[in-house]
C-alpha positions in Angstrom: 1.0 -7.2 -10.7 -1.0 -7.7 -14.1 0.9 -4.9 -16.1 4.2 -6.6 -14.9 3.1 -9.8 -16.9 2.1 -7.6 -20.0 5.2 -5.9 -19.5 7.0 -9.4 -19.5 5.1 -10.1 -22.6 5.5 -7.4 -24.5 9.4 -7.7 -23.6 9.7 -11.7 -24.4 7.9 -11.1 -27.5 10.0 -7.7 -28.9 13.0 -10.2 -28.5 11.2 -12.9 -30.6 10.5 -10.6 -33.2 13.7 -8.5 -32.9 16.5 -11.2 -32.5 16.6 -12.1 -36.5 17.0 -8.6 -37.2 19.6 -8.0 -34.9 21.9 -11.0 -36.0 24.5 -10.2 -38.2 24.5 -12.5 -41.4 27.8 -15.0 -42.2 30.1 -13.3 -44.2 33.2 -15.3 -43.8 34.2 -19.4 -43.1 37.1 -21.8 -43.2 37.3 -25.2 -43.6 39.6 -27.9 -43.5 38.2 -30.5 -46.2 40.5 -33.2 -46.4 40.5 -35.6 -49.7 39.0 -39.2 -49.6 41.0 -40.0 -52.6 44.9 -39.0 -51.8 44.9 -39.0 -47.3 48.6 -37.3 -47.8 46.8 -33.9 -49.8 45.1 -31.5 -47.2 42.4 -28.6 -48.9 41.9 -25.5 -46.9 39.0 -23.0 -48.5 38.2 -20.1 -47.6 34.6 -18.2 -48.3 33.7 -15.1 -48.5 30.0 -13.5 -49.1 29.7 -11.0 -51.8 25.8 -10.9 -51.4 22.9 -12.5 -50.9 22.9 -15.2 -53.2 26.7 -15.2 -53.8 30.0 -16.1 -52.4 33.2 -16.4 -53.8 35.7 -19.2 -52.6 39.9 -19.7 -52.6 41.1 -23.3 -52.2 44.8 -24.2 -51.1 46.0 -27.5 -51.6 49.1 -28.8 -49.8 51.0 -32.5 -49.4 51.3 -33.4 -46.1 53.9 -36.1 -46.6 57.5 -35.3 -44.9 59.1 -36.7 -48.2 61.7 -35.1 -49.3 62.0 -36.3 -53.2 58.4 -34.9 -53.8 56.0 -32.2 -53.0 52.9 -30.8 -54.8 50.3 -27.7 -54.0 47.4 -26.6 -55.5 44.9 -23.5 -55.8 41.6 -23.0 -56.8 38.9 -20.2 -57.2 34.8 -20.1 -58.0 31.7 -18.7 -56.8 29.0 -20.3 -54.9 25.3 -19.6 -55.4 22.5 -20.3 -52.9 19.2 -20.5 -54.4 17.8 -19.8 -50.9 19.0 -16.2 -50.6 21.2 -17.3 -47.7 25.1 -17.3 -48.8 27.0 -19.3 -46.7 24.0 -21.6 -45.5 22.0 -24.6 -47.5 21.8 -25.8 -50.9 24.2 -24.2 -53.5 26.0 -24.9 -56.6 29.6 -24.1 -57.8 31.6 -23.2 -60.9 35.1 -23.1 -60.2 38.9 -23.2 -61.6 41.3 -25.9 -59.8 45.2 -26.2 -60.9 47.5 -28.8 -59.0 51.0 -28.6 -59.3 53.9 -31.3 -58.0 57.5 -31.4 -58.4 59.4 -34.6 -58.1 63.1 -35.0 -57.8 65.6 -37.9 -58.4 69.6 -38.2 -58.8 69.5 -37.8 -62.5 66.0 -35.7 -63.4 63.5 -33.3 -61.9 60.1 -33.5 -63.0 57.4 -30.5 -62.8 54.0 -31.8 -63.7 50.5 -29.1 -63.6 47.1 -30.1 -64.1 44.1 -27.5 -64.6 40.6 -28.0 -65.1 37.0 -27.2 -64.4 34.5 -27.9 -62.0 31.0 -28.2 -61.5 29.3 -29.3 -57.9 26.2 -29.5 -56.0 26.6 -29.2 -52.4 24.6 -28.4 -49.2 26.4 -26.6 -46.0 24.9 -26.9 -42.6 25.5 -24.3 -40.3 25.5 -25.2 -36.4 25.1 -22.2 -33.9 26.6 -19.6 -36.3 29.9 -20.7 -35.1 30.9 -24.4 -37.3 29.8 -25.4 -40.8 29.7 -28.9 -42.3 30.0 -28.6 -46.0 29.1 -31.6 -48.2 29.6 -31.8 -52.4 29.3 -33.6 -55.4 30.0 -33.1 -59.1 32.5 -33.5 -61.9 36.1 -32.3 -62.9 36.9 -31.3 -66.8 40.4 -31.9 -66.2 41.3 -29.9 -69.7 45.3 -29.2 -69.9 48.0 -31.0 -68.7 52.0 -30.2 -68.4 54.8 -31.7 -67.7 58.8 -31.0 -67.9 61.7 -32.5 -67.2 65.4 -32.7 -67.8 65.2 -33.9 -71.4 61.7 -32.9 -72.3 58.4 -30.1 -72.2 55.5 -31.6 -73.0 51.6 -30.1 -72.8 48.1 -32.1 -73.8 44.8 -30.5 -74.5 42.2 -33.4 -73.1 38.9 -33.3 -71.8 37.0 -36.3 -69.6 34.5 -35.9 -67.0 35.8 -37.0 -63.7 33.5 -37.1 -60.4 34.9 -35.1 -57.5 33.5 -35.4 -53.9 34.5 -33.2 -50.8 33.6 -33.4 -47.2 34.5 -30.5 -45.0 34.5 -29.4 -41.4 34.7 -25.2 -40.3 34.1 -22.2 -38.5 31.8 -19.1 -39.5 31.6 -16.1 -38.8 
């Protein structure tokens, strides 16, 4: 009876020890993150892990309005780094490229109109049973060139401003 218990023990303790090694790290999530600031413009990103330390991230942007005389869509690329040596979990900070695009249309003009600019954020994602991640950020926007076109006219401006930029997002890892 008394090896069984040591044998228990030894078994409840190589599990302890062993179950870290065994699980597999995050290497991919998507999220949903919609924005505060326009409820009609839905963000889907996906991340990937490339080491470590690093991940690299695609945004989509999309309107979600049924209106027919306007639409817009956006994408955007960066990389994350996690000072922690745990990509896809905790604190992190992103560098990243965002361009917006919408098109508007009226009886007597269309209207293309892009926006591009830079980012900078701080943000901290919570993972929850390696299965759903909660992804909170904050920084700033260099919003630096801007274009628009339309029947009569092209027109593009070189500008720089700081703007602050927030995101909230809900997703699933894996």
């Amino acid at each position: 009876m008394g090896s069984k218990k040591y044998a228990l023990f030894i078994i409840i303790l190589v599990l302890l020890f062993a179950s870290p090694v065994l699980a597999k790290p995050l290497l991919h999530k998507i999220a949903v993150l919609p924005t505060l600031e326009e409820p009609h413009i839905l963000c889907v990103e996906y991340e990937g892990r490339t080491s470590m330390t690093n991940s690299i991230i695609w945004r989509g942007y999309g309107l979600l309005t049924p209106a027919s005389e306007a639409s817009s869509f956006g994408l955007g690329s960066g990389v994350r780094y996690y000072p922690q040596r745990d990509a896809l979990r905790g604190l992190y900070i992103t560098p990243s490229l965002e361009t917006i695009w919408s098109f508007s249309e009226k009886p007597e003009s269309k209207t293309i109109k892009g926006d591009f600019s830079a980012n900078l954020a701080l943000g901290y994602q919570l993972v929850i049973g390696n299965m759903l991640s909660l992804d909170l950020s904050g920084g700033f926007a260099i919003p630096f060139y801007s274009l628009t076109a339309d029947n009569e006219r092209f027109n593009n401006e070189f500008s720089y401003s700081l703007v602050p930029i927030y995101k909230l997002g809900a997703g699933f890892v894996w």
